[in-house]
C-alpha positions in Angstrom: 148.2 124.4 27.4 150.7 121.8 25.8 150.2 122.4 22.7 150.9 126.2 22.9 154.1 125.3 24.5 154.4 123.0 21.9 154.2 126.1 19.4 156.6 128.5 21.9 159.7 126.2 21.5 158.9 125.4 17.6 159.2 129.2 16.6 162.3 129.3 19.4 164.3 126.9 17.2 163.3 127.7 14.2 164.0 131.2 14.5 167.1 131.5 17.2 168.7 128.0 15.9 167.7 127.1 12.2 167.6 130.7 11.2 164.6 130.1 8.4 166.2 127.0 6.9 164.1 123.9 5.4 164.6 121.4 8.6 161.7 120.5 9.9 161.1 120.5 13.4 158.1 118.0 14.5 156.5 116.4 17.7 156.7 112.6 16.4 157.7 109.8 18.7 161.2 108.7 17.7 160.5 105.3 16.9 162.5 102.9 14.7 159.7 102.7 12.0 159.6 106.6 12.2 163.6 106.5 11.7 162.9 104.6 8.7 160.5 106.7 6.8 162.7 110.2 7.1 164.1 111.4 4.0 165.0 115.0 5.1 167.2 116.8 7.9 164.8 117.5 11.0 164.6 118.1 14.7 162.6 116.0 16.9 160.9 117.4 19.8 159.8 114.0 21.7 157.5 114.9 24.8 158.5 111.5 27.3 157.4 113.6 30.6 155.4 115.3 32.5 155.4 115.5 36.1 154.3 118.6 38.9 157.2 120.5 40.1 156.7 119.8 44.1 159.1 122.3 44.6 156.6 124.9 43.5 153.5 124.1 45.0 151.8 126.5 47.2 149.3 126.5 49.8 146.4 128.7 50.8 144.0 130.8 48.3 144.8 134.1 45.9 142.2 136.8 46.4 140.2 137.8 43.4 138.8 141.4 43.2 136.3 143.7 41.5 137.1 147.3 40.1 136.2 148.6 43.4 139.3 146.5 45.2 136.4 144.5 46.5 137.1 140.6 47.1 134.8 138.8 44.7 136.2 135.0 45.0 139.1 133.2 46.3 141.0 130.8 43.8 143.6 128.1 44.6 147.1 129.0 43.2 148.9 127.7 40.1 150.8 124.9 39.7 153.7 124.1 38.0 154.6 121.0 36.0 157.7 119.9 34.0 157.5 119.0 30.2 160.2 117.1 29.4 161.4 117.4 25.7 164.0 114.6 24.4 165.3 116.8 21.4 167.6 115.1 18.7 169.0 116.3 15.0 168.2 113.4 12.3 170.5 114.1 9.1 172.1 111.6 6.8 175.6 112.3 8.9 176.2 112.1 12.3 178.7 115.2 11.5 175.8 117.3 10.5 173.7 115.9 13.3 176.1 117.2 15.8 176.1 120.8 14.2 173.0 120.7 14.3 172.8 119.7 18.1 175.6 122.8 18.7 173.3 125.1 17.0 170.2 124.3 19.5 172.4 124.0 22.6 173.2 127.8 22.2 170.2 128.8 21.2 168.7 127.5 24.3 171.5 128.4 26.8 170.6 132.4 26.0 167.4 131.8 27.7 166.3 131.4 31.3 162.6 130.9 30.3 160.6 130.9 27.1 160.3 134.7 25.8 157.3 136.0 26.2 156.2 137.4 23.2 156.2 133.6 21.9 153.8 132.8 24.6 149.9 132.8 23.5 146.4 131.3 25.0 146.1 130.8 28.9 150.2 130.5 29.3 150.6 134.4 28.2 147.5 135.2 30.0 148.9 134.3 33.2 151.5 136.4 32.9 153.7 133.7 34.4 157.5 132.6 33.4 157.8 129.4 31.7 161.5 128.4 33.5 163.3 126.8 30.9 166.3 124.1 32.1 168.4 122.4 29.1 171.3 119.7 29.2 170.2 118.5 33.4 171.2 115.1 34.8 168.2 112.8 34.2 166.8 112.1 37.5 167.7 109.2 39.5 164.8 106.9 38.6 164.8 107.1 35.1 167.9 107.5 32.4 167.6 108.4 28.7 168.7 105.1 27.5 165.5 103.5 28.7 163.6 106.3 26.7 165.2 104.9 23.7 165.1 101.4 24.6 161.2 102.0 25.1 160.9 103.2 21.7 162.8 100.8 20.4 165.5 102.6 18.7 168.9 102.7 19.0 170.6 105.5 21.6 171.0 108.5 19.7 173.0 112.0 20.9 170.1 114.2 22.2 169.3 116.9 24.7 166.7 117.3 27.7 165.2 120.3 27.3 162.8 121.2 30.3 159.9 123.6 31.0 158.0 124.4 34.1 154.4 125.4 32.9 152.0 127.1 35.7 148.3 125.6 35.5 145.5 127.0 37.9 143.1 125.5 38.8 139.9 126.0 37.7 138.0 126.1 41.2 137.3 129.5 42.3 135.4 130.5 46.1 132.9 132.7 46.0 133.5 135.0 48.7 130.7 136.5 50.6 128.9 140.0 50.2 130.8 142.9 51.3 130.1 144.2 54.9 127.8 147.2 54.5 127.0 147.7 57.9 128.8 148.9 60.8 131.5 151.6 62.2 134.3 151.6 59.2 135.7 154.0 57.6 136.6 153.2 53.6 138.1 156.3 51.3 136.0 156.9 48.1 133.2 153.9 48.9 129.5 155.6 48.3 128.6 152.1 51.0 130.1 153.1 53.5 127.6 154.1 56.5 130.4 157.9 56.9 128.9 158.6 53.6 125.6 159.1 54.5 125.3 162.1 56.3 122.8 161.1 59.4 124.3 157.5 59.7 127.6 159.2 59.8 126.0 162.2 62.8 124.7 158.4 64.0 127.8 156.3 64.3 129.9 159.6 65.7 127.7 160.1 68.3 127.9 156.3 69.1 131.5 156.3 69.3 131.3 159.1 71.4 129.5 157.6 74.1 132.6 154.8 74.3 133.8 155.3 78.2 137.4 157.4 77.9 140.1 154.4 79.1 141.2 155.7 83.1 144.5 156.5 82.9 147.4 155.8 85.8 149.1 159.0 87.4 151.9 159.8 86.4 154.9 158.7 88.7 156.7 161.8 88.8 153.8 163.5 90.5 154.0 160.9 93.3 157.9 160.3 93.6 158.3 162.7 95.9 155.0 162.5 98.1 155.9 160.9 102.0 153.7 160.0 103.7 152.9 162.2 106.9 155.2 162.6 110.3 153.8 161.7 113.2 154.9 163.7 116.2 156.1 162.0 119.4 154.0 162.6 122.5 156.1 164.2 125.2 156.7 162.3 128.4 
Protein backbone atom coordinates (compact mmCIF):
# COMPACT_ATOMS: atom_id res chain seq x y z
CA UNK A 1 0.00 0.00 0.00
CA UNK A 2 3.01 2.48 0.73
CA UNK A 3 4.77 1.88 -1.95
CA UNK A 4 2.02 2.67 -4.46
CA UNK A 5 1.55 5.90 -2.70
CA UNK A 6 5.00 6.08 -2.91
CA UNK A 7 4.64 5.96 -6.88
CA UNK A 8 1.16 8.34 -6.76
CA UNK A 9 3.13 11.42 -5.45
CA UNK A 10 6.41 10.62 -7.59
CA UNK A 11 4.46 10.94 -11.01
CA UNK A 12 2.47 14.03 -9.09
CA UNK A 13 5.76 16.05 -8.94
CA UNK A 14 7.34 14.95 -11.69
CA UNK A 15 4.65 15.68 -13.95
CA UNK A 16 2.60 18.82 -12.18
CA UNK A 17 5.96 20.44 -10.64
CA UNK A 18 9.31 19.33 -12.60
CA UNK A 19 7.48 19.26 -15.91
CA UNK A 20 9.87 16.24 -17.40
CA UNK A 21 13.10 17.76 -16.23
CA UNK A 22 16.25 15.61 -15.12
CA UNK A 23 15.80 16.13 -11.06
CA UNK A 24 15.36 13.25 -9.51
CA UNK A 25 12.90 12.68 -7.07
CA UNK A 26 13.89 9.69 -4.51
CA UNK A 27 12.69 8.13 -1.10
CA UNK A 28 16.22 8.18 0.66
CA UNK A 29 16.63 9.18 4.29
CA UNK A 30 18.17 12.73 4.34
CA UNK A 31 21.11 11.91 6.20
CA UNK A 32 24.39 13.88 6.42
CA UNK A 33 26.41 11.03 4.62
CA UNK A 34 23.55 11.04 2.02
CA UNK A 35 23.98 15.02 1.69
CA UNK A 36 27.44 14.28 1.01
CA UNK A 37 27.32 11.80 -1.85
CA UNK A 38 24.66 14.13 -4.11
CA UNK A 39 26.03 15.41 -7.12
CA UNK A 40 22.75 16.37 -9.01
CA UNK A 41 19.56 18.68 -8.29
CA UNK A 42 16.82 16.33 -6.62
CA UNK A 43 13.76 16.15 -4.40
CA UNK A 44 13.56 14.12 -1.42
CA UNK A 45 10.51 12.51 -0.35
CA UNK A 46 11.56 11.36 3.35
CA UNK A 47 8.65 9.18 4.90
CA UNK A 48 9.24 10.16 9.12
CA UNK A 49 5.49 9.12 9.94
CA UNK A 50 2.90 7.14 10.05
CA UNK A 51 0.09 7.15 12.43
CA UNK A 52 -4.00 6.15 12.16
CA UNK A 53 -6.17 9.09 11.68
CA UNK A 54 -8.48 8.60 14.96
CA UNK A 55 -10.63 11.05 13.54
CA UNK A 56 -11.67 8.62 10.96
CA UNK A 57 -12.31 5.51 12.54
CA UNK A 58 -15.57 3.85 12.38
CA UNK A 59 -17.44 1.37 14.23
CA UNK A 60 -19.69 -1.45 13.30
CA UNK A 61 -19.45 -3.91 10.04
CA UNK A 62 -20.09 -3.03 6.05
CA UNK A 63 -22.35 -5.61 4.49
CA UNK A 64 -20.97 -7.66 1.68
CA UNK A 65 -23.34 -8.96 -1.05
CA UNK A 66 -23.75 -11.49 -3.89
CA UNK A 67 -25.31 -10.66 -7.50
CA UNK A 68 -28.56 -11.54 -6.05
CA UNK A 69 -28.32 -8.43 -3.26
CA UNK A 70 -27.94 -11.29 -0.96
CA UNK A 71 -25.65 -10.66 2.23
CA UNK A 72 -22.69 -12.98 1.86
CA UNK A 73 -20.14 -11.61 4.76
CA UNK A 74 -19.84 -8.72 6.99
CA UNK A 75 -16.31 -6.90 6.97
CA UNK A 76 -14.90 -4.34 9.40
CA UNK A 77 -14.53 -0.88 7.75
CA UNK A 78 -11.37 0.93 6.58
CA UNK A 79 -9.04 2.78 8.25
CA UNK A 80 -7.25 5.64 7.65
CA UNK A 81 -3.64 6.48 8.45
CA UNK A 82 -1.38 9.56 7.85
CA UNK A 83 1.90 9.23 5.80
CA UNK A 84 3.93 11.97 6.60
CA UNK A 85 6.37 13.12 3.76
CA UNK A 86 9.26 15.61 4.88
CA UNK A 87 9.84 16.92 1.20
CA UNK A 88 13.06 19.15 0.52
CA UNK A 89 14.86 20.53 -2.89
CA UNK A 90 18.77 19.64 -2.80
CA UNK A 91 20.60 21.94 -5.50
CA UNK A 92 24.05 23.47 -5.29
CA UNK A 93 22.14 26.99 -4.40
CA UNK A 94 19.84 27.64 -1.79
CA UNK A 95 18.30 30.23 -4.57
CA UNK A 96 17.48 27.29 -6.80
CA UNK A 97 16.37 25.19 -3.85
CA UNK A 98 13.75 27.71 -3.03
CA UNK A 99 12.46 27.70 -6.71
CA UNK A 100 12.35 24.57 -6.51
CA UNK A 101 10.29 24.46 -3.22
CA UNK A 102 7.74 27.30 -4.96
CA UNK A 103 7.36 25.00 -7.81
CA UNK A 104 6.09 21.85 -5.50
CA UNK A 105 4.09 24.14 -3.09
CA UNK A 106 1.73 25.02 -6.14
CA UNK A 107 1.68 21.98 -7.55
CA UNK A 108 0.40 20.52 -4.37
CA UNK A 109 -2.01 23.35 -3.24
CA UNK A 110 -4.24 22.50 -6.69
CA UNK A 111 -5.09 19.29 -5.04
CA UNK A 112 -7.33 18.21 -2.27
CA UNK A 113 -6.45 14.50 -2.62
CA UNK A 114 -4.13 12.51 -4.87
CA UNK A 115 -5.89 12.22 -8.42
CA UNK A 116 -7.14 9.22 -9.12
CA UNK A 117 -6.02 8.10 -12.22
CA UNK A 118 -2.40 8.06 -10.48
CA UNK A 119 -3.78 5.67 -7.97
CA UNK A 120 -3.07 1.70 -8.77
CA UNK A 121 -3.16 -1.70 -6.67
CA UNK A 122 -5.61 -1.96 -3.55
CA UNK A 123 -5.68 2.06 -3.04
CA UNK A 124 -7.61 2.48 -6.59
CA UNK A 125 -9.45 -0.52 -5.84
CA UNK A 126 -11.08 0.93 -3.07
CA UNK A 127 -12.24 3.49 -4.70
CA UNK A 128 -11.45 5.69 -1.78
CA UNK A 129 -9.91 9.44 -1.70
CA UNK A 130 -6.43 9.71 -0.62
CA UNK A 131 -6.93 13.41 1.38
CA UNK A 132 -3.91 15.19 0.70
CA UNK A 133 -2.84 18.11 3.50
CA UNK A 134 0.46 20.24 2.60
CA UNK A 135 2.43 23.10 4.61
CA UNK A 136 0.27 22.01 8.39
CA UNK A 137 1.63 23.02 11.73
CA UNK A 138 3.58 19.93 13.03
CA UNK A 139 1.73 18.60 15.79
CA UNK A 140 2.38 19.42 19.29
CA UNK A 141 4.50 16.53 20.31
CA UNK A 142 6.96 16.53 17.74
CA UNK A 143 8.66 19.58 15.55
CA UNK A 144 10.63 19.22 12.33
CA UNK A 145 13.84 20.30 13.80
CA UNK A 146 14.03 17.04 15.79
CA UNK A 147 13.41 15.15 12.37
CA UNK A 148 16.63 16.76 11.27
CA UNK A 149 18.40 16.62 14.40
CA UNK A 150 17.54 12.73 14.36
CA UNK A 151 19.17 12.35 11.11
CA UNK A 152 21.82 14.20 11.91
CA UNK A 153 21.77 16.89 9.36
CA UNK A 154 21.53 20.34 9.58
CA UNK A 155 17.75 22.13 9.36
CA UNK A 156 17.02 22.51 5.88
CA UNK A 157 13.73 24.53 4.23
CA UNK A 158 11.18 21.68 3.58
CA UNK A 159 7.50 20.96 3.40
CA UNK A 160 5.09 18.44 5.30
CA UNK A 161 3.22 16.93 2.84
CA UNK A 162 0.41 14.60 4.34
CA UNK A 163 -1.80 11.71 3.07
CA UNK A 164 -4.57 9.89 4.68
CA UNK A 165 -4.46 6.25 3.12
CA UNK A 166 -7.79 3.98 3.87
CA UNK A 167 -6.66 0.23 4.79
CA UNK A 168 -9.41 -2.50 5.47
CA UNK A 169 -8.96 -4.92 7.19
CA UNK A 170 -8.61 -8.11 6.09
CA UNK A 171 -11.22 -9.99 8.39
CA UNK A 172 -14.38 -10.64 6.74
CA UNK A 173 -17.81 -12.47 8.73
CA UNK A 174 -19.37 -14.96 7.06
CA UNK A 175 -22.83 -14.33 7.36
CA UNK A 176 -25.33 -17.05 7.61
CA UNK A 177 -27.55 -18.86 4.86
CA UNK A 178 -30.37 -16.93 3.57
CA UNK A 179 -33.83 -17.49 5.11
CA UNK A 180 -35.66 -19.75 2.69
CA UNK A 181 -38.52 -20.53 4.76
CA UNK A 182 -41.34 -18.66 5.91
CA UNK A 183 -44.14 -15.93 4.98
CA UNK A 184 -41.96 -13.23 2.89
CA UNK A 185 -42.48 -11.82 0.08
CA UNK A 186 -39.08 -10.91 -2.15
CA UNK A 187 -39.57 -9.42 -5.95
CA UNK A 188 -37.76 -11.60 -8.67
CA UNK A 189 -36.30 -14.37 -5.97
CA UNK A 190 -37.12 -18.03 -7.63
CA UNK A 191 -36.58 -18.97 -3.25
CA UNK A 192 -39.08 -17.44 -2.16
CA UNK A 193 -41.94 -19.84 -0.77
CA UNK A 194 -44.79 -17.04 -3.22
CA UNK A 195 -42.98 -18.55 -6.03
CA UNK A 196 -44.01 -21.90 -5.78
CA UNK A 197 -47.42 -22.05 -6.67
CA UNK A 198 -48.98 -24.57 -3.76
CA UNK A 199 -46.70 -23.15 -0.98
CA UNK A 200 -47.80 -19.83 -2.11
CA UNK A 201 -52.16 -21.28 -2.15
CA UNK A 202 -50.35 -22.67 1.36
CA UNK A 203 -49.08 -19.55 3.14
CA UNK A 204 -52.28 -17.44 1.78
CA UNK A 205 -54.52 -19.59 3.22
CA UNK A 206 -52.47 -19.37 6.48
CA UNK A 207 -52.53 -15.81 6.58
CA UNK A 208 -55.99 -15.93 6.16
CA UNK A 209 -56.85 -17.69 9.07
CA UNK A 210 -54.99 -14.66 11.18
CA UNK A 211 -58.15 -13.41 13.56
CA UNK A 212 -59.31 -9.82 11.92
CA UNK A 213 -58.03 -7.15 14.91
CA UNK A 214 -61.74 -5.96 16.73
CA UNK A 215 -62.19 -2.66 16.02
CA UNK A 216 -63.65 0.29 18.52
CA UNK A 217 -67.02 2.02 17.37
CA UNK A 218 -66.77 4.87 16.12
CA UNK A 219 -67.62 7.81 18.55
CA UNK A 220 -69.90 9.74 16.38
CA UNK A 221 -72.31 6.86 16.43
CA UNK A 222 -72.45 7.04 20.19
CA UNK A 223 -72.26 10.89 20.82
CA UNK A 224 -75.53 11.41 20.67
CA UNK A 225 -76.99 8.13 22.42
CA UNK A 226 -78.63 8.99 26.32
CA UNK A 227 -79.25 6.85 28.15
CA UNK A 228 -83.09 6.14 28.80
CA UNK A 229 -85.74 8.42 30.91
CA UNK A 230 -87.19 7.12 33.56
CA UNK A 231 -90.77 8.28 34.23
CA UNK A 232 -91.80 9.47 37.72
CA UNK A 233 -94.44 7.37 39.47
CA UNK A 234 -97.50 9.57 40.25
CA UNK A 235 -98.42 10.15 43.74
Amino acid sequence: MIHEVDEALRGLLREEALDGSDVEVVFDAPTKDWAARRNAPTINLYLYDIREDLRKRSRGLINEYDRRARVTGRRLPPRYYKLSYLLSAWTQRPEDEHRLLSLLLDALLRHDALPVERLTGRVHDLGLPVDLQVGLPPPEDRSFADVWTALGGELKPSLDVVLSVPIVPARVFEAGPPVTDGPYVAVNDTTSPLADPPRRKHVLAALATVPAQETEPDASETRHKRAPRRRRKSS
